[in-house]
C-alpha positions as CSV (number, residue, x, y, z in Angstrom):
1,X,0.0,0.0,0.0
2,X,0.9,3.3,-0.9
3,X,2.2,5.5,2.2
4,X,3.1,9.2,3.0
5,X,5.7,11.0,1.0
6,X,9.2,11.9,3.5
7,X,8.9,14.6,5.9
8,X,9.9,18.1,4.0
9,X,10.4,21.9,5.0
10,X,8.8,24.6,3.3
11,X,10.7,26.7,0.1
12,X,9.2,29.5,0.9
13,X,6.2,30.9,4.1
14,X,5.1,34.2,4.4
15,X,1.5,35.9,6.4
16,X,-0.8,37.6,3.1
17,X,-3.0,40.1,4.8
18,X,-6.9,39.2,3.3
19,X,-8.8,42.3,4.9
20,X,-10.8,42.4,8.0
21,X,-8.2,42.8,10.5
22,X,-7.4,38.7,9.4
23,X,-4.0,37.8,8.2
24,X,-3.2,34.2,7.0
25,X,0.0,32.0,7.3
26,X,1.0,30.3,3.9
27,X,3.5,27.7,2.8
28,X,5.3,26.4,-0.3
29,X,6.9,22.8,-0.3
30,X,8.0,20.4,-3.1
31,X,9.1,21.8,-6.8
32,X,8.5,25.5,-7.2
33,X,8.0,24.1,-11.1
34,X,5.7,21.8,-10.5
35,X,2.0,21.0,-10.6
36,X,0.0,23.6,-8.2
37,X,-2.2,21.7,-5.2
38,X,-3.6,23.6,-2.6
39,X,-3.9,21.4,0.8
40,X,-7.7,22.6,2.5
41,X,-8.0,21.9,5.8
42,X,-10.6,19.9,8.2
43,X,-12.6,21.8,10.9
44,X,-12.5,24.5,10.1
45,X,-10.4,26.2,12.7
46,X,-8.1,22.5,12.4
47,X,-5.0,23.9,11.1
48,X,-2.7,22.7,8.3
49,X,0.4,20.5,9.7
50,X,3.9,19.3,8.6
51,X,2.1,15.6,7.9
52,X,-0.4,17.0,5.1
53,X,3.0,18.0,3.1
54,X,3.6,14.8,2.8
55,X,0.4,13.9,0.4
56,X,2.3,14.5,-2.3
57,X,5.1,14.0,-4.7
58,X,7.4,16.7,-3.3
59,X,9.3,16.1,-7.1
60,X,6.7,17.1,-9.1
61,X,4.3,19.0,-6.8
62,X,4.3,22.5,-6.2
63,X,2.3,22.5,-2.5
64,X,0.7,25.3,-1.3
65,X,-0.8,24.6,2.3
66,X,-2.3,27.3,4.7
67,X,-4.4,27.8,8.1
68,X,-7.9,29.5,7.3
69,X,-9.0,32.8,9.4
70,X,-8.7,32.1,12.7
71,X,-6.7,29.1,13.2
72,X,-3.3,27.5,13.5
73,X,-0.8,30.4,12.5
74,X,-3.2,32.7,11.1
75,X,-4.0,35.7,13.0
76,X,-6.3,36.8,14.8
77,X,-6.3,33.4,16.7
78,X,-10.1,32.0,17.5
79,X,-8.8,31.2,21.0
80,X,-8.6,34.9,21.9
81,X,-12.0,36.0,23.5
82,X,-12.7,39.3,21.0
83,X,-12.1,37.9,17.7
84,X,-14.1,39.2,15.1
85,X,-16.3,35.6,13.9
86,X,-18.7,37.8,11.7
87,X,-16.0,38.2,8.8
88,X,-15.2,34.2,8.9
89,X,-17.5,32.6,6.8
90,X,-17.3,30.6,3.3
91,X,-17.8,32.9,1.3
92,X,-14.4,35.2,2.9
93,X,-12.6,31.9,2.6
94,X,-13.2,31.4,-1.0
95,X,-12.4,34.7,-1.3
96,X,-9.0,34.3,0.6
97,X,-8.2,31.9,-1.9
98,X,-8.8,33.8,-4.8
99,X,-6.5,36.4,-2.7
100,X,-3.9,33.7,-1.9
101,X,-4.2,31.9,-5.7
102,X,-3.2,35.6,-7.2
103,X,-0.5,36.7,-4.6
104,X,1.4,33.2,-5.3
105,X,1.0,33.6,-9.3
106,X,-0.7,31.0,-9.7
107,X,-3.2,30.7,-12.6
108,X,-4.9,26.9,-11.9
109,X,-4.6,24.5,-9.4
110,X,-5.7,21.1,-7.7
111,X,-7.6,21.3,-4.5
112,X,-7.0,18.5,-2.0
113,X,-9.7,18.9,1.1
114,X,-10.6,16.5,3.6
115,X,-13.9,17.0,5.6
116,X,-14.5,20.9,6.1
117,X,-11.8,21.1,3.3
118,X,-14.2,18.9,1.0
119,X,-16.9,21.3,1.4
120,X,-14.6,24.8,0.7
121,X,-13.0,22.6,-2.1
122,X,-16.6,22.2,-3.8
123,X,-17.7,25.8,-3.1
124,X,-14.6,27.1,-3.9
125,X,-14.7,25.0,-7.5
126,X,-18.2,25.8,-7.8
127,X,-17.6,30.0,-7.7
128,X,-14.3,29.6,-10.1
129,X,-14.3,26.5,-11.9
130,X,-12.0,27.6,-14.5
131,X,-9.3,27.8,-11.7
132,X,-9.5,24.4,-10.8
133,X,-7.5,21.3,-12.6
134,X,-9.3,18.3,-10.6
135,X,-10.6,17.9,-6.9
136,X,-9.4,15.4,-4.8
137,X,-11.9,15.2,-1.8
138,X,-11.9,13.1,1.2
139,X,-14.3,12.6,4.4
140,X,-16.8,13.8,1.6
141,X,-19.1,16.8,3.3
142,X,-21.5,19.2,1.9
143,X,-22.8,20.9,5.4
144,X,-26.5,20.0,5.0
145,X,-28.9,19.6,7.8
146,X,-28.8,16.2,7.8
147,X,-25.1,15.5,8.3
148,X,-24.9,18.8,10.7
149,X,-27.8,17.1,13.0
150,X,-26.5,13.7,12.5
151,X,-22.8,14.4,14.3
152,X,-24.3,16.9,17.0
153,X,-28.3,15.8,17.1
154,X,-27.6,12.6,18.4
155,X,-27.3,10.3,15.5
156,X,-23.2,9.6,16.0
157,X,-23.8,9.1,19.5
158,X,-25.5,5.8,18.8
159,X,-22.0,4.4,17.7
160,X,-19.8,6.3,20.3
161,X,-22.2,6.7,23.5
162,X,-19.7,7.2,26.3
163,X,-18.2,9.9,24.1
164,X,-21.1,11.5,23.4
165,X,-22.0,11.2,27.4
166,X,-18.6,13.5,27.4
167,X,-19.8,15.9,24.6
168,X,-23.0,16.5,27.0
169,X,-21.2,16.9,30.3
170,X,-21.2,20.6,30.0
171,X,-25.0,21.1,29.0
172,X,-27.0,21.5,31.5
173,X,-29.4,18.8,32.1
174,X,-32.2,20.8,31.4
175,X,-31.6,21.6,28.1
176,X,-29.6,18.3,26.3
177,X,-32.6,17.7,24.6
178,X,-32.8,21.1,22.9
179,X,-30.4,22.7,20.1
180,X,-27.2,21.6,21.3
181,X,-25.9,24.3,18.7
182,X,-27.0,27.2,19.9
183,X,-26.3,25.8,23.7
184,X,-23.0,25.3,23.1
185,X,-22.6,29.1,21.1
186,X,-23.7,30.4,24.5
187,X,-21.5,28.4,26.5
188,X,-18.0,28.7,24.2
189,X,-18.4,32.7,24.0
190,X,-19.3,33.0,28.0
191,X,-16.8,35.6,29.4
192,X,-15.6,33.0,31.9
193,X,-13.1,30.5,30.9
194,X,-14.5,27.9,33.5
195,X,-17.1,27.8,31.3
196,X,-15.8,28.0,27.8
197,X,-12.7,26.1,28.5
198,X,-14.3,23.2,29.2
199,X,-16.9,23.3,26.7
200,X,-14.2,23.8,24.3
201,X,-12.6,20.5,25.2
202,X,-16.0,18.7,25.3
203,X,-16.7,19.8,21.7
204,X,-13.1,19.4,20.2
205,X,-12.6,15.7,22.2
206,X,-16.2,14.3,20.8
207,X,-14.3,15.4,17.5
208,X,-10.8,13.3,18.6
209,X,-12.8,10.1,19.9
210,X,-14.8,10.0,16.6
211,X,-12.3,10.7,14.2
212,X,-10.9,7.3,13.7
213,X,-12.2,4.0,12.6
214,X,-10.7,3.1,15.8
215,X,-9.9,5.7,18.6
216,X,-6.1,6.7,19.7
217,X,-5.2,8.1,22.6
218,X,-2.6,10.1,21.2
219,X,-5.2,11.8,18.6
220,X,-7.9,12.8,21.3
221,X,-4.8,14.2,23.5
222,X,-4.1,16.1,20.4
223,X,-7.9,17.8,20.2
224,X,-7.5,18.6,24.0
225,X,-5.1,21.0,23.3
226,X,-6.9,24.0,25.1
227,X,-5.8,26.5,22.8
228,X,-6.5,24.6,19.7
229,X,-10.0,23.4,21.5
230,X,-11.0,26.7,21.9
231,X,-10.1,27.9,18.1
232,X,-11.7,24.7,16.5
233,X,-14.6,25.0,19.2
234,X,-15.4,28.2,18.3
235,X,-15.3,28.5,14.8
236,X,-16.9,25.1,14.0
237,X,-20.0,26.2,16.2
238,X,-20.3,29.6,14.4
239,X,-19.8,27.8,11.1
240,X,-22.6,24.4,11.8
241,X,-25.3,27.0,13.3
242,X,-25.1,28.8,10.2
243,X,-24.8,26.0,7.9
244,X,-21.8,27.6,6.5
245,X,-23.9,30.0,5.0
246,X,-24.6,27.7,2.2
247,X,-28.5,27.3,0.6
248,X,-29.9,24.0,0.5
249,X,-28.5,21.2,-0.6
250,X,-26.4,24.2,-2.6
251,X,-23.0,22.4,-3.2
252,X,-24.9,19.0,-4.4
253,X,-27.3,21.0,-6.6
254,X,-24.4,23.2,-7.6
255,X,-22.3,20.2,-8.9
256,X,-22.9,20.5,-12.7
257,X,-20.8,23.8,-12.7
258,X,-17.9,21.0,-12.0
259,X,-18.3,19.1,-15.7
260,X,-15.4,18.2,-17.1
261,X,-13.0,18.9,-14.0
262,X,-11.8,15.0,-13.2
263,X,-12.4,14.4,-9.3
264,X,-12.0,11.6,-6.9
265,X,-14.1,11.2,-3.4
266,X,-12.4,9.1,-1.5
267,X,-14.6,7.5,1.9
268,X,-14.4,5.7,5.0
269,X,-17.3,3.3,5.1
270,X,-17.7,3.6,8.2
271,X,-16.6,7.4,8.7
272,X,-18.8,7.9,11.4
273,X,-17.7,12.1,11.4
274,X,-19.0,12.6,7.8
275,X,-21.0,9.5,6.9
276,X,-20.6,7.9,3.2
277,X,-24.1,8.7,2.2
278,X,-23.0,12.1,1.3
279,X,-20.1,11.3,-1.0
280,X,-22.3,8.9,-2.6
281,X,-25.0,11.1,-3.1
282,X,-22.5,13.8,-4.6
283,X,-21.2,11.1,-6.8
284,X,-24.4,10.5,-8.6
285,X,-24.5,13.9,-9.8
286,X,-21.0,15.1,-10.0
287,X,-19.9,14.3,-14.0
288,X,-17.1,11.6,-14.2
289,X,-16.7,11.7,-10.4
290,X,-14.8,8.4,-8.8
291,X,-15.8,7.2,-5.9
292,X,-13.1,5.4,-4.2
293,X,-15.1,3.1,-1.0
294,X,-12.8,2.1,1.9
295,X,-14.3,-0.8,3.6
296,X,-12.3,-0.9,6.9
297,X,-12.1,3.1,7.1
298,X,-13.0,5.6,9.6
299,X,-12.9,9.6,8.6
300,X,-9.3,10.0,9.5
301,X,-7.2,10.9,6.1
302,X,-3.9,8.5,7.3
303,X,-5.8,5.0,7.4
304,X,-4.3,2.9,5.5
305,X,-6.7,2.1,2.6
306,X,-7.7,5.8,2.7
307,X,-4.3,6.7,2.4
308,X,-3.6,4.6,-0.5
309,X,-6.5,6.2,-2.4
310,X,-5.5,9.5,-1.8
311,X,-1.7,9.2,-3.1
312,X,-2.8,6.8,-5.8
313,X,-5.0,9.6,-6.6
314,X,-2.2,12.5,-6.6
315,X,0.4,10.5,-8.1
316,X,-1.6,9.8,-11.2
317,X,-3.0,13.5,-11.6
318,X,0.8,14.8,-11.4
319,X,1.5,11.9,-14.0
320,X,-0.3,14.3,-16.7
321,X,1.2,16.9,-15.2
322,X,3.5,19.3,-18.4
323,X,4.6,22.2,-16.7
324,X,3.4,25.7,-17.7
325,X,0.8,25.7,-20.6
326,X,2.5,28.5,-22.6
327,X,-0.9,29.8,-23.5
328,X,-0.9,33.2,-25.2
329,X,-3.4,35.6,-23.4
330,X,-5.4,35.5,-25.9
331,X,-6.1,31.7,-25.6
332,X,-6.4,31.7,-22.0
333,X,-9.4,34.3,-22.6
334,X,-10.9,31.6,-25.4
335,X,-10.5,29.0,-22.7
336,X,-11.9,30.8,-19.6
337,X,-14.8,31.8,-21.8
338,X,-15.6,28.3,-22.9
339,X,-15.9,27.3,-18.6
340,X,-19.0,30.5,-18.2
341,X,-21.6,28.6,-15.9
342,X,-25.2,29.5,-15.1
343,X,-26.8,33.0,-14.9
344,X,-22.8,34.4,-16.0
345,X,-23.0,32.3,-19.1
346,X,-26.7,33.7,-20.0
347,X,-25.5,37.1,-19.1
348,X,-22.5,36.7,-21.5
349,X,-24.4,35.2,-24.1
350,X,-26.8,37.6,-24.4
351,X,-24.2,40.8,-24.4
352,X,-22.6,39.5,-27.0
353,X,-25.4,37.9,-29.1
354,X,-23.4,34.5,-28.9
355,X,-19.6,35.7,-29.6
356,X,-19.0,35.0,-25.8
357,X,-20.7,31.7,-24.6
358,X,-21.5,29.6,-27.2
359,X,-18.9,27.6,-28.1
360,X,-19.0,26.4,-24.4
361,X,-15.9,23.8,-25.3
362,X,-14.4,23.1,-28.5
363,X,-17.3,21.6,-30.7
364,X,-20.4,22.1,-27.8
365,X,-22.5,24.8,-29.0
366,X,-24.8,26.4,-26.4
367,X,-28.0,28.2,-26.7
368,X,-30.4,29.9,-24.4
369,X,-33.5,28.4,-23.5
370,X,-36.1,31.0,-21.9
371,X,-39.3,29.8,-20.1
372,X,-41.6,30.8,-17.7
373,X,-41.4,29.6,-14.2
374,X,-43.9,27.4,-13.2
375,X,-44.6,28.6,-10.1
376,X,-43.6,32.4,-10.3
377,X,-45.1,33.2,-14.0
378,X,-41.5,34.8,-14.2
379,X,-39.2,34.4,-17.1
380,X,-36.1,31.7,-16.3
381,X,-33.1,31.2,-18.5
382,X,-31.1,28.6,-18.7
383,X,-28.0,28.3,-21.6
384,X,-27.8,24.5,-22.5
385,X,-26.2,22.0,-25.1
386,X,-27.8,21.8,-28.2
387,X,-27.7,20.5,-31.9
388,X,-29.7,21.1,-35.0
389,X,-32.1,18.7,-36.5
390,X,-33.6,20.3,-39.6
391,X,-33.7,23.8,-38.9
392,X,-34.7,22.8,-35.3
393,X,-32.8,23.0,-31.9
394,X,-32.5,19.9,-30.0
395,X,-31.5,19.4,-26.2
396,X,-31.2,17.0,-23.1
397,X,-33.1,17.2,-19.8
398,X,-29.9,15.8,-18.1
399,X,-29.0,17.0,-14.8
400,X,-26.2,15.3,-14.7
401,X,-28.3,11.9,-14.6
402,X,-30.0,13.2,-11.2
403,X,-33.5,10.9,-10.5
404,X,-35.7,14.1,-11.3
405,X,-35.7,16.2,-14.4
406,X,-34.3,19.7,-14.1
407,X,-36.6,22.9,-13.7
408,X,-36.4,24.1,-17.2
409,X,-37.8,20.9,-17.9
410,X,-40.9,20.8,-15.2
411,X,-41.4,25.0,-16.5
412,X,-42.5,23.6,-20.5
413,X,-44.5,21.0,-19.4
414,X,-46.7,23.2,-18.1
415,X,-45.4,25.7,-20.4
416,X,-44.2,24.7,-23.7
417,X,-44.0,28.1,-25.5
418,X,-40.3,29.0,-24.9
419,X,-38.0,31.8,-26.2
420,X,-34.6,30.6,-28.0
421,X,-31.6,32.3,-28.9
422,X,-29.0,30.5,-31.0
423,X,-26.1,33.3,-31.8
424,X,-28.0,36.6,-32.4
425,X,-31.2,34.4,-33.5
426,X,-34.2,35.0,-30.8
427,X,-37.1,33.4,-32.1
428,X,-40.3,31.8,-30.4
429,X,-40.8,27.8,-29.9
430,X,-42.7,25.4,-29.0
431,X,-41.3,22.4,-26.7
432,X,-42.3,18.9,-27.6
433,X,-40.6,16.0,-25.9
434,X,-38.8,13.2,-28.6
435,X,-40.4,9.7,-28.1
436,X,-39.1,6.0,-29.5
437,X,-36.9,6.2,-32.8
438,X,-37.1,9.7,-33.0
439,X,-35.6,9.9,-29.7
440,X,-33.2,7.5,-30.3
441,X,-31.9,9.4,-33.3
442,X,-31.5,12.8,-31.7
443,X,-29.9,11.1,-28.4
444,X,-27.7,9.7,-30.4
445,X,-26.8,13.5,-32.0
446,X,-26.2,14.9,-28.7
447,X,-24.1,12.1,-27.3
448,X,-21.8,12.6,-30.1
449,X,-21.1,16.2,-28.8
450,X,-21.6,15.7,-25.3
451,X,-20.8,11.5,-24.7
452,X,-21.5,12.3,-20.7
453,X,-24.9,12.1,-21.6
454,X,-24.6,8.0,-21.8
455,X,-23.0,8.6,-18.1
456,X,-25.9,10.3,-17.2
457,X,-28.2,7.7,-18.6
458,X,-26.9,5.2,-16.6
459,X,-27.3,6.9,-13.4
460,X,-30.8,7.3,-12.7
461,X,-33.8,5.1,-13.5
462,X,-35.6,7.7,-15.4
463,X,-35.1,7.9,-19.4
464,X,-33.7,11.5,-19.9
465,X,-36.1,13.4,-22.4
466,X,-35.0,15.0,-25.2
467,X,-36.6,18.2,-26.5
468,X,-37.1,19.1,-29.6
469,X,-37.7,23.1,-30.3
470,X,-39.9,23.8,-33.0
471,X,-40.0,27.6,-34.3
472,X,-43.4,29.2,-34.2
């Protein structure tokens, strides 16, 4: 089995101020040539260490690692009691590494994120997918209700109850049955440290006894670091009660933006901190995503057949890897527009009458599909694949091969006059939806220009329609 890379010092460090009084500690290891990876972080408020170096080839790796606002060598640190916790959310991380990506010259990079890293890998991806060569996730997480309630509602403690008897020790008896959450909030920002110390060590220890497939002293000694019990306390409680400030399901529903970037979930079977039934779920509707299952696997990242995954997984991504593209400006434009996603695309699209947006990749033409919203009566615009068939636009319900058809869909079935734009051509249409060999035909069309579509296919037990646009 593949195991860590050797222990290895930084090139290069350095503190790149990000606004808000924040301030954030960066790293360089491996080949300053190589292949860019950025190393996100678990908690968040965990903290990158000298071990996560060691993920990748330091020979043809360029390894950029850093600790998020708040934590490890960042400053301000989340264990001092007036910290500023209303300008550390996901959205001024994502920024930060936008910030970070530009200060270091960097123009595209891997992202490697385990747990809380998984989710600010996909939101990251999601906002700038054009800056993103694959994704590399492990402890897959996506911060919904579900998974939040299931490790602090009670459903973890069903595995691990004389941990979670530990977790409740500082909640008062009177209110364990309640929203742990917003108990804990209350006691972690009390004034008095014999009252947010030890809830601090409660919270970060459930984490430590949890954390492996089977507990280690040494690892739950390690989360009862005060200081660090305090940081990671503290900022995972501000980010779970907000739910990372995230929509709904937003980072599954969000995964089409991700098309053609090549990613690999790898999960613990029995990773009782993020449970598999997440990266499964993502992996249904993430295009070309593998997922790697580890059978005898917790949620730690250094288990052995987790491990093996993961550098199995960076070694053959810096296999491909041919130094600097030596792309002329002008191409990089061509290929940045080519990666437009949602209302950005239609807005693009539109401005230019088609110049920008609709050669989305080389040989996928675009369009943009306008209907009226089923339940608002308000126009929705969507810019999708298409080919011709006799003078008519044809497209695919996909959604990535989800079980239920997309919106756009749902909106001309009750709906089926549409507008279209193909280039600078606006026209009026009427939706029908292809049925037996005429489907089979125009499936066959779109496949050829988009072969994911078989992928989708074979995901969900519902036959994706095809719709034919007829001009009115």
């Amino acid at each position: 089995m593949l195991g860590l890379y050797p222990e290895l010092d930084p090139y290069d460090h350095g503190m790149l101020p990000v606004g808000d009084g924040n301030t954030l500690y960066w790293e360089e290891c491996g080949n300053p040539e190589g292949k860019p990876v950025a190393f996100l972080h678990g908690g968040p408020g965990g903290g990158a260490s000298a071990r996560h170096r060691r993920l990748f080839d330091p020979e043809r790796y360029r390894i950029v690692l850093f600790d998020q606002r708040g934590c490890g060598r960042s400053t301000p640190h989340c264990s001092e009691p007036d910290v500023d916790l209303s300008v550390n959310t996901t959205w001024h991380l994502v920024s930060d590494m936008e910030q970070l990506r530009e200060d270091r010259g960097i123009d595209r990079w891997q992202l490697f994120g385990g747990s809380w890293g998984s989710v600010l890998a996909l939101a990251y991806a999601e906002t700038h997918p054009e800056r993103v060569t694959e994704l590399v996730l492990r402890g897959v997480a996506t911060l919904r209700l579900k998974e939040v309630q299931w490790l602090f509602g009670g459903g973890a403690a069903c595995m691990f109850p004389e941990a979670w008897s530990r977790f409740l020790a500082p909640v008062p008896y009177a209110r364990r049955g309640g929203d742990l959450l917003e108990v804990y909030h209350e006691l972690l920002n009390h004034p008095d440290p014999n009252v947010h110390g030890p809830a601090a060590l409660a919270w970060s220890r459930w984490e430590g006894e949890t954390v492996k497939f089977t507990p280690q002293e040494e690892v739950v000694a390690a989360f009862a670091e005060p200081e660090f019990a305090l940081a990671i306390a503290r900022i995972e409680n501000h980010y779970f009660r907000h739910g990372g400030w995230l929509a709904p399901d937003q980072l599954i529903r969000g995964a089409g933006k991700l098309s053609g970037i090549p990613c690999v979930l790898v999960q613990g079977r029995y990773d009782v901190v993020t449970p598999a039934t997440t990266a499964w779920e993502l992996a249904q509707v993430l295009p070309g995503a593998e997922l790697k299952m580890i059978g005898d696997a917790g949620h730690a990242f250094d288990e052995p057949g987790t491990l093996h995954e993961l550098i199995s997984a960076t070694d053959r991504f810096a296999a491909g890897w041919e130094g600097r593209s030596g792309l002329s400006s002008a191409e990089v434009e061509r290929k940045e527009i080519r990666m437009l996603f949602g209302d950005e695309h239609v807005r693009r699209y539109e401005e230019t009458d088609g110049q920008v947006g609709h050669d989305w990749q080389e040989g996928v033409p675009t369009l943009v599909l306008t209907t009226k919203g089923r339940k608002t009566g308000q126009d929705r615009k969507f810019a999708l694949i298409y080919q011709d068939d006799d003078g008519n636009p044809v497209i695919v319900a996909s959604k990535g091969g989800a079980e239920n058809h997309p919106g756009w869909y749902l909106n001309l079935q009750e709906n089926p006059e549409v507008g279209v734009q193909v280039w600078a051509d606006k026209f009026t249409a009427r939706a029908r939806t292809a049925t037996g060999e005429e489907r089979a035909r125009l499936w066959e069309k779109l496949a050829a220009v988009w072969p994911a579509y078989n992928d989708y296919q074979k995901k969900t037990d519902r036959e994706i329609p095809v719709v034919v646009l007829e001009r009115v």
